[in-house]
C-alpha positions in Angstrom: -3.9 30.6 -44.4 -2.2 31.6 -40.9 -3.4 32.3 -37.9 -1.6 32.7 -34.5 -3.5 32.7 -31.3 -2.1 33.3 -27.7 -2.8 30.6 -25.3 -6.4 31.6 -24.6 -7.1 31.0 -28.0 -7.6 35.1 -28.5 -6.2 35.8 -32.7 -3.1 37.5 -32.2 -2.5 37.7 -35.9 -4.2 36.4 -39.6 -4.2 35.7 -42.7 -8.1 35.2 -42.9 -11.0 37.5 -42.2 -12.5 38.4 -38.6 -15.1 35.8 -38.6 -13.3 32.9 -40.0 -10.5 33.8 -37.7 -12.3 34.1 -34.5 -14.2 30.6 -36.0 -11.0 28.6 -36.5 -9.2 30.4 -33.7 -12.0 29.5 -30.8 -12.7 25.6 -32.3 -8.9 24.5 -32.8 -8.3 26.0 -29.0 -10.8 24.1 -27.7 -9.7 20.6 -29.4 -6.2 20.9 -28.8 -6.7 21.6 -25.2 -8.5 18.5 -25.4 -6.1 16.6 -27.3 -3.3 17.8 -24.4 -5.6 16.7 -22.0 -6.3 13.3 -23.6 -2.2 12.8 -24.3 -1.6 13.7 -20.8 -4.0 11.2 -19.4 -2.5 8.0 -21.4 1.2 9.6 -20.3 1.6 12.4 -17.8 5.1 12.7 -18.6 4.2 13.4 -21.9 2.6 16.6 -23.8 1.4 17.3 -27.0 3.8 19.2 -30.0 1.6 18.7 -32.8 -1.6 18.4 -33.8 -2.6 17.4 -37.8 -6.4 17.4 -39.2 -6.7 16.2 -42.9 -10.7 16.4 -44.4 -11.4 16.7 -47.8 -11.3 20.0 -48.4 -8.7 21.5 -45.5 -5.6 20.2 -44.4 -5.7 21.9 -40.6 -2.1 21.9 -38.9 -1.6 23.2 -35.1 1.5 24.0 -33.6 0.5 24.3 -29.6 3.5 25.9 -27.3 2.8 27.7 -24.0 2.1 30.7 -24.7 1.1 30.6 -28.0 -1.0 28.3 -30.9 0.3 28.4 -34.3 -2.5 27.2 -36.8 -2.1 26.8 -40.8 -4.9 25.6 -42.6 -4.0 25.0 -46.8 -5.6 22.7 -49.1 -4.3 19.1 -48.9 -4.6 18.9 -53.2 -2.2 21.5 -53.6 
């Protein structure tokens, strides 16, 4: 499953359906800007390039550039 956001976190395009989309699209924008903020504050030199979530049943991978947020979500048994 695919979904690309712009860097507002709006879908740009998806795999999914509306409501999973707008569900993934709004959550993952929201930690990610947190995890850049919490990577700049240990380093401000640095910046985050990639961001990996691994549950049970998802495997959730985010791809953060400027203008964009490139999220794949796939199931980590397969």
């Amino acid at each position: 499953m695919l979904v690309s956001t712009c860097k507002y976190g709006i879908p740009i395009r998806t795999t999914l359906d509306n409501s999973t989309t707008v569900q993934y699209a709004g959550l993952l924008h929201q930690l990610t800007m947190k995890a850049r903020s919490t990577v700049r504050d240990i380093d401000p030199q640095n910046d985050l390039t990639f961001l990996r979530i691994r549950s049970k049943k998802h495997e959730i991978m985010v791809a953060p550039d400027k203008e964009y947020l490139l999220i794949v979500i796939q199931n980590p048994s397969e």
